[in-house]
PyMOL Python script that loads the backbone (N, CA, C, O; Angstrom):
from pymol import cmd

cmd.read_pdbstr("""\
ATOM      1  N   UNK A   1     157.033 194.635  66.046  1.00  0.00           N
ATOM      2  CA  UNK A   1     156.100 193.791  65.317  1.00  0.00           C
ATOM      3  C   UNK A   1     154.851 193.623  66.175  1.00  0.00           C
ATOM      4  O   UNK A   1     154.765 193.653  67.403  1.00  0.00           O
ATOM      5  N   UNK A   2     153.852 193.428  65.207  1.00  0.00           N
ATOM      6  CA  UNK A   2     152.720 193.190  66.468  1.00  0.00           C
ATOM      7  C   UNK A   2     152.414 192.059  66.351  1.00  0.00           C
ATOM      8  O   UNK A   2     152.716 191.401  65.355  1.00  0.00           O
ATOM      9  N   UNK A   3     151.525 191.444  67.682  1.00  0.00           N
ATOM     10  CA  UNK A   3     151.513 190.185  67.640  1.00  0.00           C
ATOM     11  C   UNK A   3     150.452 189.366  67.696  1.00  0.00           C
ATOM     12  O   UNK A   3     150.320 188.173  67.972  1.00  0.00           O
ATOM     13  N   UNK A   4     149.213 190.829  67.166  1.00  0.00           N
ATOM     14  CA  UNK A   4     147.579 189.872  66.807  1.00  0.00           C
ATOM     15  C   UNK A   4     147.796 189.760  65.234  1.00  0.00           C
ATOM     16  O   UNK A   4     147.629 188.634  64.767  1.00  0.00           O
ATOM     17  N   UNK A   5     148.313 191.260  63.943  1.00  0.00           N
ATOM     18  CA  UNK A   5     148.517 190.708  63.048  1.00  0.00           C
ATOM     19  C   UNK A   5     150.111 190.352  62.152  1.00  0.00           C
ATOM     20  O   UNK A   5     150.212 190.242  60.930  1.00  0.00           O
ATOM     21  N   UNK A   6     150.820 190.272  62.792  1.00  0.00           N
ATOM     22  CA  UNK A   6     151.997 189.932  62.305  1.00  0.00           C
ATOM     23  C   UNK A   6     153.002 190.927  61.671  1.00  0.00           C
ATOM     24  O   UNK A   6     154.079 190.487  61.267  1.00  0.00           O
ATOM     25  N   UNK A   7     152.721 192.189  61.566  1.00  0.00           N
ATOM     26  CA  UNK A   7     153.123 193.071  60.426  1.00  0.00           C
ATOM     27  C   UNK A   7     154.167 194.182  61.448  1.00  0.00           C
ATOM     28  O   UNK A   7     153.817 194.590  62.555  1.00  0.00           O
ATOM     29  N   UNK A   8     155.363 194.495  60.833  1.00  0.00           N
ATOM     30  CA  UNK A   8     156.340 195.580  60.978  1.00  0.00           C
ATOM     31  C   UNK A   8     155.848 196.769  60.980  1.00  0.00           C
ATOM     32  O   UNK A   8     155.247 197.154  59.977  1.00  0.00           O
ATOM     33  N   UNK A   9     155.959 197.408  61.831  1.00  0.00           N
ATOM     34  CA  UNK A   9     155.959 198.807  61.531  1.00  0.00           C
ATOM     35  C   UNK A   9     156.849 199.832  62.379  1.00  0.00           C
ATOM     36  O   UNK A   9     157.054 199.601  63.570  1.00  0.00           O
ATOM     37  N   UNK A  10     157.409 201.038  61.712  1.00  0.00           N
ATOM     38  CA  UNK A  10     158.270 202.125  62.720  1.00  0.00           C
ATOM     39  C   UNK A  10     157.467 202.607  64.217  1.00  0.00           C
ATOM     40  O   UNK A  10     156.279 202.931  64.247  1.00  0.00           O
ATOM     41  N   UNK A  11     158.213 202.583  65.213  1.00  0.00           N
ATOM     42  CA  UNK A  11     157.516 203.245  66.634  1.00  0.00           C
ATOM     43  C   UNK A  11     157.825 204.546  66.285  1.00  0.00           C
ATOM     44  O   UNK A  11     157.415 205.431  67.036  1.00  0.00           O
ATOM     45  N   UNK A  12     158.444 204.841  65.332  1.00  0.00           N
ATOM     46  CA  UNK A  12     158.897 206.344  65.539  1.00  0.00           C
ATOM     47  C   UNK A  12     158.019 207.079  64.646  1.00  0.00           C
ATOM     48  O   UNK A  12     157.677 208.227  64.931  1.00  0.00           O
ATOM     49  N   UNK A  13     157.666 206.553  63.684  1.00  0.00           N
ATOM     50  CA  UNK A  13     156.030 206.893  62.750  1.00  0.00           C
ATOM     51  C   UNK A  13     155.158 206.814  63.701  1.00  0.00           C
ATOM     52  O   UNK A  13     154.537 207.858  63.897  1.00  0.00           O
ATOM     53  N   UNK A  14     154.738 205.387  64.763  1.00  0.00           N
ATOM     54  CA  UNK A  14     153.487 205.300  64.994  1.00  0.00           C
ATOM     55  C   UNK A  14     153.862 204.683  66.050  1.00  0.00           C
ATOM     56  O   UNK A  14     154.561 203.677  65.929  1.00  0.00           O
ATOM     57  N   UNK A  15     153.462 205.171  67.366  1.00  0.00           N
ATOM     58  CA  UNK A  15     153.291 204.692  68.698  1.00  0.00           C
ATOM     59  C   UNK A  15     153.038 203.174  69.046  1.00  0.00           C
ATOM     60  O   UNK A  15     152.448 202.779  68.040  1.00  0.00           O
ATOM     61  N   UNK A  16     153.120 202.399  69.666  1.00  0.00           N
ATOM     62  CA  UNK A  16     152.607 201.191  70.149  1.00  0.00           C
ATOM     63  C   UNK A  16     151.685 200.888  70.349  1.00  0.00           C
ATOM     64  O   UNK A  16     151.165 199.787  70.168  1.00  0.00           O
ATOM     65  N   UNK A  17     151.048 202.367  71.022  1.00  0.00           N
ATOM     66  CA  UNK A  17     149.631 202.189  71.584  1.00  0.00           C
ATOM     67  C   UNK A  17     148.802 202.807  70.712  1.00  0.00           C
ATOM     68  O   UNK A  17     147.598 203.031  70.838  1.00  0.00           O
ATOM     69  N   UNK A  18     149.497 203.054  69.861  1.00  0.00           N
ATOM     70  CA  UNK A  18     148.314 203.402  68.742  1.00  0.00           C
ATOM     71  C   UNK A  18     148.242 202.834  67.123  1.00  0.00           C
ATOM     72  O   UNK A  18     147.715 203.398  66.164  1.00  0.00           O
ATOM     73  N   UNK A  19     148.734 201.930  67.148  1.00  0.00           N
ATOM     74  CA  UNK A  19     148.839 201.052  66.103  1.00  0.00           C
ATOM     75  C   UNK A  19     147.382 200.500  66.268  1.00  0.00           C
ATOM     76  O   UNK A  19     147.014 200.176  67.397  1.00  0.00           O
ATOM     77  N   UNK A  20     146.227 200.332  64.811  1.00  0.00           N
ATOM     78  CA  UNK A  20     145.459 199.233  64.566  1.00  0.00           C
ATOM     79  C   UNK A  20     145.963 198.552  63.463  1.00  0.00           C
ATOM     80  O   UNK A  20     146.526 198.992  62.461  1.00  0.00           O
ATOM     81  N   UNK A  21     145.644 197.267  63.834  1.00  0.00           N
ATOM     82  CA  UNK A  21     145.774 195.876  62.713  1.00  0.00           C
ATOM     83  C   UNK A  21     145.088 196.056  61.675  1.00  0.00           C
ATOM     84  O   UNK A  21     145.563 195.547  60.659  1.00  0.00           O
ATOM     85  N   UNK A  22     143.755 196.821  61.527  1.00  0.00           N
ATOM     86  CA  UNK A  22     143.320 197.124  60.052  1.00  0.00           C
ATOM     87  C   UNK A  22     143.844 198.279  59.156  1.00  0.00           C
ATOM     88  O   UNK A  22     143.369 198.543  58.051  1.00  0.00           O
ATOM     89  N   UNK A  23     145.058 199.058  59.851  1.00  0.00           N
ATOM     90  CA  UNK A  23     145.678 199.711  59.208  1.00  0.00           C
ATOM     91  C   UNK A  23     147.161 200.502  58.234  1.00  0.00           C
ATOM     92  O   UNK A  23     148.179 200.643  58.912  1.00  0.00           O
ATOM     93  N   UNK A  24     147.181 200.627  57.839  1.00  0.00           N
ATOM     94  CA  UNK A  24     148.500 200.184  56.778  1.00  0.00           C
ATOM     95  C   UNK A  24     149.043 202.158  56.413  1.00  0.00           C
ATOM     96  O   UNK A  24     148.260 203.108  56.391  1.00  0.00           O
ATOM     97  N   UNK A  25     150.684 202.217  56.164  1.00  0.00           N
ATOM     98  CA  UNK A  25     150.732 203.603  56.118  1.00  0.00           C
ATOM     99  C   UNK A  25     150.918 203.690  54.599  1.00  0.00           C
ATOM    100  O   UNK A  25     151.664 202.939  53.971  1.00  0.00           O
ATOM    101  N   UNK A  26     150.152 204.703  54.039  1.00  0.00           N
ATOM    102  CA  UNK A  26     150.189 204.520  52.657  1.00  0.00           C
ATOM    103  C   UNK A  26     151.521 205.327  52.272  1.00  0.00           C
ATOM    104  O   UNK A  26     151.969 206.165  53.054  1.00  0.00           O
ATOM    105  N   UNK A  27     152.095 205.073  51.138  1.00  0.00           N
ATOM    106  CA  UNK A  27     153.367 205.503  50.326  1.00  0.00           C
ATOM    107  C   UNK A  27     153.335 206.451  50.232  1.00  0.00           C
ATOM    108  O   UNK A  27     154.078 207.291  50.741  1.00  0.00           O
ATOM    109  N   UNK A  28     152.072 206.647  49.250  1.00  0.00           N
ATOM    110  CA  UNK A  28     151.884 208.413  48.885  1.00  0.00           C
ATOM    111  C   UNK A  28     151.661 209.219  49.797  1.00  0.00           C
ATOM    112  O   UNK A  28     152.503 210.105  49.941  1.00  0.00           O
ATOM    113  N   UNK A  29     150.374 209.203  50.798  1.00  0.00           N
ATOM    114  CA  UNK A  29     150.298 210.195  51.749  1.00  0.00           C
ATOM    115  C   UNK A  29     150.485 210.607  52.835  1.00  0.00           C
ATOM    116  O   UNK A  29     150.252 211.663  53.423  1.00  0.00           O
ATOM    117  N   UNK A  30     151.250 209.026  53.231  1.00  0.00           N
ATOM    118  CA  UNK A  30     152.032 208.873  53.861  1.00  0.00           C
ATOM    119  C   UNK A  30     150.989 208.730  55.441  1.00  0.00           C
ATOM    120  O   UNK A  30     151.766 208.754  56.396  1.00  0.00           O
ATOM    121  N   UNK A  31     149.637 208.607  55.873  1.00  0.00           N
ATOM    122  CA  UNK A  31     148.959 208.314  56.333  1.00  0.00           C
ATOM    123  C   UNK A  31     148.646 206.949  56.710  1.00  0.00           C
ATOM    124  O   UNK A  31     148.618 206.162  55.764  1.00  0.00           O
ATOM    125  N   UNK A  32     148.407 206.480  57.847  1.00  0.00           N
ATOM    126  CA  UNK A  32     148.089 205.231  58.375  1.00  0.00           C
ATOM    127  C   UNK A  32     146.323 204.755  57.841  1.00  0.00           C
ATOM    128  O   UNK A  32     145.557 204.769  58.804  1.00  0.00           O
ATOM    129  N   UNK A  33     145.667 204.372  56.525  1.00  0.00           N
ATOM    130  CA  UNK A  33     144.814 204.474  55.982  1.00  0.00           C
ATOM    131  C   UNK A  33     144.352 203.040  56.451  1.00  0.00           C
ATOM    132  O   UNK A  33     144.889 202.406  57.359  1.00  0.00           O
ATOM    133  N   UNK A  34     143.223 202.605  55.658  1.00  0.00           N
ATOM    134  CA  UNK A  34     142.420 201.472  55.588  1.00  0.00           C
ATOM    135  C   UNK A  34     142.996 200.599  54.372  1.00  0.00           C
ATOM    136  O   UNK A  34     143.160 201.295  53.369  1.00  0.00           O
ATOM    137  N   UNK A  35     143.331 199.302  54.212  1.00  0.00           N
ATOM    138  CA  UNK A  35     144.005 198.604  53.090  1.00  0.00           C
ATOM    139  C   UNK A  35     143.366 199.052  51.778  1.00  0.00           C
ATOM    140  O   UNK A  35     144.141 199.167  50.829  1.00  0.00           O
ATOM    141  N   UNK A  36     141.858 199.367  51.537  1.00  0.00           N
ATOM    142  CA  UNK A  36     141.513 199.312  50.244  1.00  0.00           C
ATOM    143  C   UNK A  36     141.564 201.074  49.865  1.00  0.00           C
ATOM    144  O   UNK A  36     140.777 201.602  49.079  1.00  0.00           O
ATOM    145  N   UNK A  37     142.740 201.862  50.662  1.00  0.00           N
ATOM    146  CA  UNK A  37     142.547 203.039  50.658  1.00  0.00           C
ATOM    147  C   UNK A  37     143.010 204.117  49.415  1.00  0.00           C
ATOM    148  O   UNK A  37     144.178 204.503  49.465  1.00  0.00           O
ATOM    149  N   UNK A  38     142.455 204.441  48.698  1.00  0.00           N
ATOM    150  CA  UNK A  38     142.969 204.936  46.987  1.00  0.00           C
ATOM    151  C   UNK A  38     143.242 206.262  47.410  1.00  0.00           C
ATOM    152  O   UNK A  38     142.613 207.033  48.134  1.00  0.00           O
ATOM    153  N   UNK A  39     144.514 206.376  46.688  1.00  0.00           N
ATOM    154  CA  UNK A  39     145.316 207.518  47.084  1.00  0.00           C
ATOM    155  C   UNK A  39     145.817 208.192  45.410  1.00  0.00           C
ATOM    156  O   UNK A  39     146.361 207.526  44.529  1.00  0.00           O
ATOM    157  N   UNK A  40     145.548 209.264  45.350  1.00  0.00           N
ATOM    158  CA  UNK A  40     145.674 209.827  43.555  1.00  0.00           C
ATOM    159  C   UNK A  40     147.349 210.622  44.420  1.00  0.00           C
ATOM    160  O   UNK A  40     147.626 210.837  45.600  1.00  0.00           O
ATOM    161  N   UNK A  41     148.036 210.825  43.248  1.00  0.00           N
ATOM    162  CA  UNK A  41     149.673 211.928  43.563  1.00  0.00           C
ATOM    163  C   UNK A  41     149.472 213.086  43.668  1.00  0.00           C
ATOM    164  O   UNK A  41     148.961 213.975  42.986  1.00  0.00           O
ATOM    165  N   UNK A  42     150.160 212.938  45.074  1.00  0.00           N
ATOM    166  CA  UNK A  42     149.929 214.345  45.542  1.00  0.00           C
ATOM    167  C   UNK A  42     150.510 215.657  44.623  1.00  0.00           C
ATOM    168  O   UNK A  42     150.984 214.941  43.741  1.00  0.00           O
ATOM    169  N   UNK A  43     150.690 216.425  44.366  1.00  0.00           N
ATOM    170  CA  UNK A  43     151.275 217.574  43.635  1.00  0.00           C
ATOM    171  C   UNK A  43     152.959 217.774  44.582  1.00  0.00           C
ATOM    172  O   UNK A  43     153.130 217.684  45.798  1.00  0.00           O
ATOM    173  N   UNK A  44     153.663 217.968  43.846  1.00  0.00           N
ATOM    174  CA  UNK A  44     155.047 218.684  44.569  1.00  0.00           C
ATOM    175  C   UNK A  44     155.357 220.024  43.606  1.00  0.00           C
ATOM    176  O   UNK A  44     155.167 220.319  42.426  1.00  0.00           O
ATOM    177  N   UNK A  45     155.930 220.650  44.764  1.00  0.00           N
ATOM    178  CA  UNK A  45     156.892 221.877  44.385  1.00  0.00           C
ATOM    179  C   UNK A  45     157.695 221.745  43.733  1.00  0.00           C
ATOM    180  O   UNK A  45     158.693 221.150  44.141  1.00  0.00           O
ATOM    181  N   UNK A  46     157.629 222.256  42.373  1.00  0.00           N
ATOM    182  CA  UNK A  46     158.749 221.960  41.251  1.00  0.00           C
ATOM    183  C   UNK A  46     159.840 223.077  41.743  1.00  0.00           C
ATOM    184  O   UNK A  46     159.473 224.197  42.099  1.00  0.00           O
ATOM    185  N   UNK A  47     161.087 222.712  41.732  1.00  0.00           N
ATOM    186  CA  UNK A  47     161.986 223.606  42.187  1.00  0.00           C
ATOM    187  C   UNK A  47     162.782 224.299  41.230  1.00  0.00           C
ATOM    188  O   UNK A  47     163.285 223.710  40.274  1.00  0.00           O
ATOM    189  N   UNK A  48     162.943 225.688  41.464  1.00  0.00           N
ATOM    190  CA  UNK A  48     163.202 226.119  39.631  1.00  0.00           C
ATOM    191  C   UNK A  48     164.839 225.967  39.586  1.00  0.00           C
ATOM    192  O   UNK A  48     165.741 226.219  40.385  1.00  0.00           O
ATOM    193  N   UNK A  49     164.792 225.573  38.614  1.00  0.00           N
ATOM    194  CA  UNK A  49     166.003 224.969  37.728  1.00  0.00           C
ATOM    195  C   UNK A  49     167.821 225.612  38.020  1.00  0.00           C
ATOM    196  O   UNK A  49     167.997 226.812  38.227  1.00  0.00           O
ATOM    197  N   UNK A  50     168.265 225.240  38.009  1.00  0.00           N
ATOM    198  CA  UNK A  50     169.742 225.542  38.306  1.00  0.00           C
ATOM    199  C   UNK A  50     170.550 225.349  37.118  1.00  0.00           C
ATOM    200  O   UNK A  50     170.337 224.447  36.308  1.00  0.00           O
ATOM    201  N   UNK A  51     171.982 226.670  36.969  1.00  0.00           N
ATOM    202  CA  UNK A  51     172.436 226.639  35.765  1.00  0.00           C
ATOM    203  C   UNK A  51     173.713 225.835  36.316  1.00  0.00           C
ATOM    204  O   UNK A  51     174.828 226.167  35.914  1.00  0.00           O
ATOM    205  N   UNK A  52     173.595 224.990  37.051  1.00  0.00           N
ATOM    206  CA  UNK A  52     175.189 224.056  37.866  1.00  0.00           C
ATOM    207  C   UNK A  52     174.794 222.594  37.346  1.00  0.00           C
ATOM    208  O   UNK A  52     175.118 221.600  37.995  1.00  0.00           O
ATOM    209  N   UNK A  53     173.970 222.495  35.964  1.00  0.00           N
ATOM    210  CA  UNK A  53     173.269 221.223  35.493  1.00  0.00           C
ATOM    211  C   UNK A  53     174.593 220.663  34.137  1.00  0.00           C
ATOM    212  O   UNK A  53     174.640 221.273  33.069  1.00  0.00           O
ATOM    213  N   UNK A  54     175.420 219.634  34.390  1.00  0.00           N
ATOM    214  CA  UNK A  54     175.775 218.920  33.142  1.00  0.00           C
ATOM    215  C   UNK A  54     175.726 217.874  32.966  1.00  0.00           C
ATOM    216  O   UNK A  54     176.178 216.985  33.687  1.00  0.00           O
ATOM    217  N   UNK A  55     174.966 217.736  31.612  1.00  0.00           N
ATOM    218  CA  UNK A  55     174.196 216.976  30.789  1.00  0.00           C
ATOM    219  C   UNK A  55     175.741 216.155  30.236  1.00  0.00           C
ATOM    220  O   UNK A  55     176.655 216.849  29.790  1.00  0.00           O
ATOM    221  N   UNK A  56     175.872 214.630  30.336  1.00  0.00           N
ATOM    222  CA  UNK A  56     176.948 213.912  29.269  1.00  0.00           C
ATOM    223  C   UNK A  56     176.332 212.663  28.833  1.00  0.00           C
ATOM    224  O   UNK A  56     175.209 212.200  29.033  1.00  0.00           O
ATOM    225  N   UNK A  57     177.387 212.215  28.161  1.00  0.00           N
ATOM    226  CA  UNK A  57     177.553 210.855  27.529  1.00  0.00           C
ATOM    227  C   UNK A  57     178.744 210.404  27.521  1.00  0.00           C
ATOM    228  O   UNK A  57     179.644 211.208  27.279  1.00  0.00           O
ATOM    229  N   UNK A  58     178.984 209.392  27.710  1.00  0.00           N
ATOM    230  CA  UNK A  58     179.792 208.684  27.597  1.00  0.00           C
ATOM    231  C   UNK A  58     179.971 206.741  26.491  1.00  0.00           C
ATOM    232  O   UNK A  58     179.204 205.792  26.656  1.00  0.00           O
ATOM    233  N   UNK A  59     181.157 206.770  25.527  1.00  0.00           N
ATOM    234  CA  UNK A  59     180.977 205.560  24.992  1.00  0.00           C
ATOM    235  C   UNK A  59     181.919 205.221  25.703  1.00  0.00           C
ATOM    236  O   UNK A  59     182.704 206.039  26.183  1.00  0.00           O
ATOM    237  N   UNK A  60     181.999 203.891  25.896  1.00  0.00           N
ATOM    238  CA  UNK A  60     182.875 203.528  26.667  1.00  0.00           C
ATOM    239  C   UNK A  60     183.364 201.765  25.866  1.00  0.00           C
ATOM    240  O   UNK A  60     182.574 201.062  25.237  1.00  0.00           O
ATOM    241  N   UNK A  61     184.842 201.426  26.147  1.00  0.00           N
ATOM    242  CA  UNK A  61     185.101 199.942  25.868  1.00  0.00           C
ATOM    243  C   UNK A  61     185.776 199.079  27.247  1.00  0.00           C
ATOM    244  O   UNK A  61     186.182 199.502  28.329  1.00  0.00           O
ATOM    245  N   UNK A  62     185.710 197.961  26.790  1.00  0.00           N
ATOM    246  CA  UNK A  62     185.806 197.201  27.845  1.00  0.00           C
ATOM    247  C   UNK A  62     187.503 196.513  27.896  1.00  0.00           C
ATOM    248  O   UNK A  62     187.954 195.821  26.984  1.00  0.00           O
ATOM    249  N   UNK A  63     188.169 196.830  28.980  1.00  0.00           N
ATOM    250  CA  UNK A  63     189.558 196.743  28.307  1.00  0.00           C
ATOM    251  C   UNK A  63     190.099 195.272  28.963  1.00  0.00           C
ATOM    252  O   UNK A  63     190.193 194.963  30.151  1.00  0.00           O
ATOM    253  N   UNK A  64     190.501 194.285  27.448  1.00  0.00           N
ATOM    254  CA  UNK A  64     190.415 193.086  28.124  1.00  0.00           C
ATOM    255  C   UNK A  64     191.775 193.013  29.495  1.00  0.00           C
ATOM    256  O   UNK A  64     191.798 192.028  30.232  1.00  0.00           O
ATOM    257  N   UNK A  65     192.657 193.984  29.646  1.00  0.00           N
ATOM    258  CA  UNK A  65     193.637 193.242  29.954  1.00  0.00           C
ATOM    259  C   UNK A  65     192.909 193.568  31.444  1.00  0.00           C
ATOM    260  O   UNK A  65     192.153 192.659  31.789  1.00  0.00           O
ATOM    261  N   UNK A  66     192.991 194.615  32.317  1.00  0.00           N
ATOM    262  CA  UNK A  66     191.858 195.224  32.991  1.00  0.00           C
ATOM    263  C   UNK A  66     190.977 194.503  33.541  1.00  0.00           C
ATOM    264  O   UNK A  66     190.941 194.060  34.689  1.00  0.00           O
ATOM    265  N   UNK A  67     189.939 194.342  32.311  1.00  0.00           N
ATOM    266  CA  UNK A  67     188.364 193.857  32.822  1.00  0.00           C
ATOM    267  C   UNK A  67     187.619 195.028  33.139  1.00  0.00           C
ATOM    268  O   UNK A  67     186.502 194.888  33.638  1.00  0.00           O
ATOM    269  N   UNK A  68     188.203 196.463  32.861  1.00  0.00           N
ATOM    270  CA  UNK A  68     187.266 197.552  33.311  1.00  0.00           C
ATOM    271  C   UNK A  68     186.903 197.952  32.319  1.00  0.00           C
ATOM    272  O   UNK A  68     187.373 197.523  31.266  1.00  0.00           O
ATOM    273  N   UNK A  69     185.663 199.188  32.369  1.00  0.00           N
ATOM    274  CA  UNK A  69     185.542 200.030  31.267  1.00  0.00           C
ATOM    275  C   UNK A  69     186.432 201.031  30.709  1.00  0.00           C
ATOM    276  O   UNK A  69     186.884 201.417  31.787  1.00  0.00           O
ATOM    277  N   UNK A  70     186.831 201.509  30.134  1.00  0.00           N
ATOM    278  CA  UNK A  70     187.196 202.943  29.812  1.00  0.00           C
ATOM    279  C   UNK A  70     186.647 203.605  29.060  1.00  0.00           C
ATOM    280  O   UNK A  70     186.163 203.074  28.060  1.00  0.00           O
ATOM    281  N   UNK A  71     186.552 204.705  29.227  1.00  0.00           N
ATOM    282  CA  UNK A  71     185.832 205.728  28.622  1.00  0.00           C
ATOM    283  C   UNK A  71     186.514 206.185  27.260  1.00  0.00           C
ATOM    284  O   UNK A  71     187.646 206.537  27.588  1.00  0.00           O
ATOM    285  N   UNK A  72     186.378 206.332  26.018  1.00  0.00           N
ATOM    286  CA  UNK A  72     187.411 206.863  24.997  1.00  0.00           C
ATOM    287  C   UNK A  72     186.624 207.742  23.887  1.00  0.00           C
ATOM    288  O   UNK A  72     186.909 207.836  22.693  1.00  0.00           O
ATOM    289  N   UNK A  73     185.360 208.478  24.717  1.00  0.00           N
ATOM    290  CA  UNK A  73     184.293 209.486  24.016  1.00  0.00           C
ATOM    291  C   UNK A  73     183.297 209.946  24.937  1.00  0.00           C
ATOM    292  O   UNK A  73     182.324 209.277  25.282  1.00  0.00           O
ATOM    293  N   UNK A  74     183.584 211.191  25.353  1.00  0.00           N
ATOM    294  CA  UNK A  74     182.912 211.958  26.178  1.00  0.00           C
ATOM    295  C   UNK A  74     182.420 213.504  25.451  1.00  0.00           C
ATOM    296  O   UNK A  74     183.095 214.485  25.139  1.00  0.00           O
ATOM    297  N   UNK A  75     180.568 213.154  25.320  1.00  0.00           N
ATOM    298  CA  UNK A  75     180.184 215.061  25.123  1.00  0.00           C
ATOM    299  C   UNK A  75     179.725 215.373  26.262  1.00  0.00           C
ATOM    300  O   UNK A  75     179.596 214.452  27.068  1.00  0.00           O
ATOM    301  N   UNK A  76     179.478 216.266  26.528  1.00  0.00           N
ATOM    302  CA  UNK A  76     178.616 217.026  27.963  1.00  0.00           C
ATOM    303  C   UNK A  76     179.017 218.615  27.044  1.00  0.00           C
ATOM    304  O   UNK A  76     179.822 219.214  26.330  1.00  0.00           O
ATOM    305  N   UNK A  77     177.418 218.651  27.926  1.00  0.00           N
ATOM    306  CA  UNK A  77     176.796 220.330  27.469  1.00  0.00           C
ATOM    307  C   UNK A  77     175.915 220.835  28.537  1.00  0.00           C
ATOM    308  O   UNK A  77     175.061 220.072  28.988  1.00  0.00           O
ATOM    309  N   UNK A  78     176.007 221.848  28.922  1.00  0.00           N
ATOM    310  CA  UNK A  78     175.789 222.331  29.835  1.00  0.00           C
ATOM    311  C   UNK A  78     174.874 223.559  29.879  1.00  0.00           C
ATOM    312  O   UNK A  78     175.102 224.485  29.102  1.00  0.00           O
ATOM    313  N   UNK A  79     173.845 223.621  30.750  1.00  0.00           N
ATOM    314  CA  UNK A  79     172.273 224.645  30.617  1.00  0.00           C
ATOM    315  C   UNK A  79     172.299 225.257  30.150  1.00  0.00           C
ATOM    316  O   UNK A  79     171.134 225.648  30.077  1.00  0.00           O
ATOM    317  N   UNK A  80     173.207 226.167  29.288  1.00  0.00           N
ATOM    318  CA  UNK A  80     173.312 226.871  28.218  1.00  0.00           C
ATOM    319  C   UNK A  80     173.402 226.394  26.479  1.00  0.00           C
ATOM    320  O   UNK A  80     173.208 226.949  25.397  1.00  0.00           O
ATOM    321  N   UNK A  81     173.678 225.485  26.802  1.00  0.00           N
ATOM    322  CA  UNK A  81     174.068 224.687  25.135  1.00  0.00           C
ATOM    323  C   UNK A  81     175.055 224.367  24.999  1.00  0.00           C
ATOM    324  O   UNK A  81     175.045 223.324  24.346  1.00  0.00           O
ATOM    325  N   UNK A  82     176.569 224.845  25.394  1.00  0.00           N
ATOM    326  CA  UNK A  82     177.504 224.507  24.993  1.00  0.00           C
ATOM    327  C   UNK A  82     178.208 223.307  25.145  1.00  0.00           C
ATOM    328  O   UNK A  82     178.279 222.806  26.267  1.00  0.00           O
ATOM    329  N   UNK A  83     178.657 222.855  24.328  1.00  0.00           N
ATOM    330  CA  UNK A  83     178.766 221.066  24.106  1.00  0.00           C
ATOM    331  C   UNK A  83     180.464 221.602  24.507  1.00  0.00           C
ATOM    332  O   UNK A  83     180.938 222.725  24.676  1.00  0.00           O
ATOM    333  N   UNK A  84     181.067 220.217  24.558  1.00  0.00           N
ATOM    334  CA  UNK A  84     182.553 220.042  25.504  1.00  0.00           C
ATOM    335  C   UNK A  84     182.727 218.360  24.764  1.00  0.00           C
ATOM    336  O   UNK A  84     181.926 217.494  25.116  1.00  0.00           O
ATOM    337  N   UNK A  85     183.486 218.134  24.058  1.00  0.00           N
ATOM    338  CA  UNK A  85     183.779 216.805  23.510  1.00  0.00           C
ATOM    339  C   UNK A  85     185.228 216.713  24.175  1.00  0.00           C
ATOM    340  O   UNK A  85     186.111 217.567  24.257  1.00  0.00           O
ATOM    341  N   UNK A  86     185.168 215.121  24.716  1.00  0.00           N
ATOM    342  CA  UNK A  86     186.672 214.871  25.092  1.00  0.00           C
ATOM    343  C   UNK A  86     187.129 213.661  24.115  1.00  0.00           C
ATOM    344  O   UNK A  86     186.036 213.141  23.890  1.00  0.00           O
ATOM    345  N   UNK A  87     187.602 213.285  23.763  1.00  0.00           N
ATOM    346  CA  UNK A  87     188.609 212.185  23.038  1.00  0.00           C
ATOM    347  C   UNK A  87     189.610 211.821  23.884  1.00  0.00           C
ATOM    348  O   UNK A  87     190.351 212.593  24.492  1.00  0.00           O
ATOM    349  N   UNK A  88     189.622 210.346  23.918  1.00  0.00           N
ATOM    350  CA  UNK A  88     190.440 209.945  24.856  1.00  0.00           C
ATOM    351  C   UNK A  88     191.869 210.178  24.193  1.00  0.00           C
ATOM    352  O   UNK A  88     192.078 210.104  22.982  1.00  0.00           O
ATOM    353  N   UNK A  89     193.189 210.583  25.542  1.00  0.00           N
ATOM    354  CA  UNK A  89     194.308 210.553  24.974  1.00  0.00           C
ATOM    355  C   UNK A  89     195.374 209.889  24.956  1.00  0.00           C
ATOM    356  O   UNK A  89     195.587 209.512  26.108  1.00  0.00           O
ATOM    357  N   UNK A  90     196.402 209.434  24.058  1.00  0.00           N
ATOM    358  CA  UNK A  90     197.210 208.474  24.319  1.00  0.00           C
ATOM    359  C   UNK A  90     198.425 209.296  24.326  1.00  0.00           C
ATOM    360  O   UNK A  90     199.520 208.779  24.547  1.00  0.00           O
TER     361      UNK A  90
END
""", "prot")
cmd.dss("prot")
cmd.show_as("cartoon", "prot")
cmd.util.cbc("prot")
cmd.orient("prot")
């Protein structure tokens, strides 16, 4: 912490001896900026898509004796389309 303006910051981001009090590390650019410092989103690398993706749903009820959920309707479909319905079984 420092102890002219009061504020936290990582030593492992930013040295001791190089910390100023008029400066703040911004979110986005992740830079030690000036407070009134406007920062637009940076662009990221969209990473191309993977077919190990499943998509579900679940309805679920609440079972009084329990107190938990259970599940008793499950779809999931997967990067290809194909849907998978489960029904719960007794």
């Amino acid at each position: 912490m420092c102890k002219t303006c009061r504020r936290f910051y990582k030593t492992k981001d930013l040295p001791m001896n190089e910390h100023k009090c008029d400066k703040v590390k911004c979110g986005n650019c992740k830079d030690y900026v000036d407070v009134d410092h406007e920062c637009y989103m940076l662009l990221k690398d969209i990473k191309h898509h993977s077919e190990k993706y499943v998509y579900f749903d679940f309805e679920t009820k609440l079972d009084p004796k329990t107190n938990k959920y259970v599940v008793n309707y499950c779809i999931a479909h997967n990067f290809d389309g194909k849907e998978n319905v489960f029904h719960k079984c007794r």
